[in-house]
C-alpha positions as CSV (number, residue, x, y, z in Angstrom):
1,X,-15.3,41.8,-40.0
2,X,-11.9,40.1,-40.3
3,X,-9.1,39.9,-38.4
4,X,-7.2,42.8,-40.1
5,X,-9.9,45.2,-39.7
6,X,-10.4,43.8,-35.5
7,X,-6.3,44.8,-35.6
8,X,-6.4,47.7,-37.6
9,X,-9.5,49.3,-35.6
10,X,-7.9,47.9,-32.0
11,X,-4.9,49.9,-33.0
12,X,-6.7,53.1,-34.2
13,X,-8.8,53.0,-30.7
14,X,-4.9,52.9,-29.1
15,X,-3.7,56.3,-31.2
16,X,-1.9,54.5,-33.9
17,X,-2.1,56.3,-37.5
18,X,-1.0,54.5,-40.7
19,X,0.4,55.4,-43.7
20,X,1.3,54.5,-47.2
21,X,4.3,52.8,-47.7
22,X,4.5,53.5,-51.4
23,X,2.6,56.8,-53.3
24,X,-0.3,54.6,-55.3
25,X,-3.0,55.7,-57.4
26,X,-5.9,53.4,-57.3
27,X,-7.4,55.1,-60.7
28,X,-3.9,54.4,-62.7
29,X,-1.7,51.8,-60.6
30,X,-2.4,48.4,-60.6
31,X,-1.8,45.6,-57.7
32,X,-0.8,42.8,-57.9
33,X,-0.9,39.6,-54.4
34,X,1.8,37.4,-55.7
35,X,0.9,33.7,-54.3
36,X,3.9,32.1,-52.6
37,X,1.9,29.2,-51.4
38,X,2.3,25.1,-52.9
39,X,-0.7,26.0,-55.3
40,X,1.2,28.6,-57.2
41,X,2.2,25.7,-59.6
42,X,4.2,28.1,-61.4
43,X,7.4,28.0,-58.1
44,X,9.5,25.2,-58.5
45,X,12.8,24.2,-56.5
46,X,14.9,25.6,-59.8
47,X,13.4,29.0,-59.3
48,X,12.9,29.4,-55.9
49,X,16.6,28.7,-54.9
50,X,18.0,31.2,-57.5
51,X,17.3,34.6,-56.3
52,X,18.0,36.3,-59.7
53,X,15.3,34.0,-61.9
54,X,12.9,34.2,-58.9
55,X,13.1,38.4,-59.0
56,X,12.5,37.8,-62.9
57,X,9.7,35.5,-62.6
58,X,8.2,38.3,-59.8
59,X,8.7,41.1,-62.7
60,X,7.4,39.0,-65.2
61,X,4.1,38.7,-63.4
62,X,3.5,42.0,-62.8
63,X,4.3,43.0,-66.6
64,X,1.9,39.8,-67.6
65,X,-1.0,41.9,-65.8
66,X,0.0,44.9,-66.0
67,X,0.5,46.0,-62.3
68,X,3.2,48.2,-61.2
69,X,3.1,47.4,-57.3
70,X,3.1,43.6,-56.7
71,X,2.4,42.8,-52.6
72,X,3.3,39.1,-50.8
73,X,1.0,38.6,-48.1
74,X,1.0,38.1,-44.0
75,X,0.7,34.5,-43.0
76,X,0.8,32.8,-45.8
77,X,2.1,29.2,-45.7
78,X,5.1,29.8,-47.9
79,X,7.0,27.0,-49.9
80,X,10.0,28.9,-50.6
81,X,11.1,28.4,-46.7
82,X,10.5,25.2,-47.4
83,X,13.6,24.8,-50.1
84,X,16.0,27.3,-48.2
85,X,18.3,25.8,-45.5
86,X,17.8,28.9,-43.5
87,X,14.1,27.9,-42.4
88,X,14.7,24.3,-42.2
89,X,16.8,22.9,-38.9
90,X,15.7,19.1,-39.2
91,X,13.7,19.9,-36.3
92,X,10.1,20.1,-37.6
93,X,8.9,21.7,-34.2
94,X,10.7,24.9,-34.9
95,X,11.0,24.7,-38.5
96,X,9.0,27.8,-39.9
97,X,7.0,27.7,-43.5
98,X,4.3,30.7,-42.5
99,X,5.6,34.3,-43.6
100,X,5.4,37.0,-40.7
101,X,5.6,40.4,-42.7
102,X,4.4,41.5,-45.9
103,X,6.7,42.0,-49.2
104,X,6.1,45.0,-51.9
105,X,7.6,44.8,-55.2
C-alpha cells in the first residue's frame, strides 16, 4: 500500500468523501502527469520564467499525446521554484523546491 492509499483510507475511516474535481471519462479522456522535476530535460530557465511559453509548452504536451486533462503532482521536487525569486530567499534553510498541492490543466 502506499502512502496515498494509508491517507486516503485514514481519511475515509474519519468520514471524509471525495470527489472529482473535473467530469472525466476513463474510456475517452486521456491523462496526462506533467514532470516538473530536473529530469524533464525539456524545462529550461527561458521557459520556465515566461509564464505564457511555459502554458504553451503545457498545451503542447497534452496535444503531442493526445490527453485532454494534464495533472502536476504532490511532492515533487520542482525546478521551476528553483528559477523564481519568489521561492528562493538566499537562505537555503527555508528556501522551498518540493510542490505542496497538485495542478490540473
Amino acid at each position: 500500500m502506499n502512502n496515498n492509499s494509508k491517507l486516503v483510507n485514514a481519511l475515509k475511516k474519519y468520514g471524509h468523501d471525495f470527489f472529482n474535481v473535473v467530469a472525466f471519462d476513463k474510456t475517452k479522456d486521456s491523462l496526462l502527469h506533467l514532470n516538473f522535476t530536473a529530469q524533464n530535460y525539456n524545462l529550461n530557465n527561458t521557459l520556465l520564467s515566461d509564464v505564457n511559453l511555459f502554458s504553451a509548452y503545457i498545451k503542447q504536451e497534452l496535444a503531442n499525446h493526445n490527453c485532454k486533462y494534464g495533472i502536476g503532482g504532490y511532492n515533487e521536487d520542482r525546478v521551476l521554484y528553483k528559477v523564481h525569486k519568489h521561492f528562493n530567499t538566499n537562505n537555503a534553510e527555508v528556501n522551498r523546491t518540493i510542490h505542496l498541492g497538485i495542478d490540473i490543466w
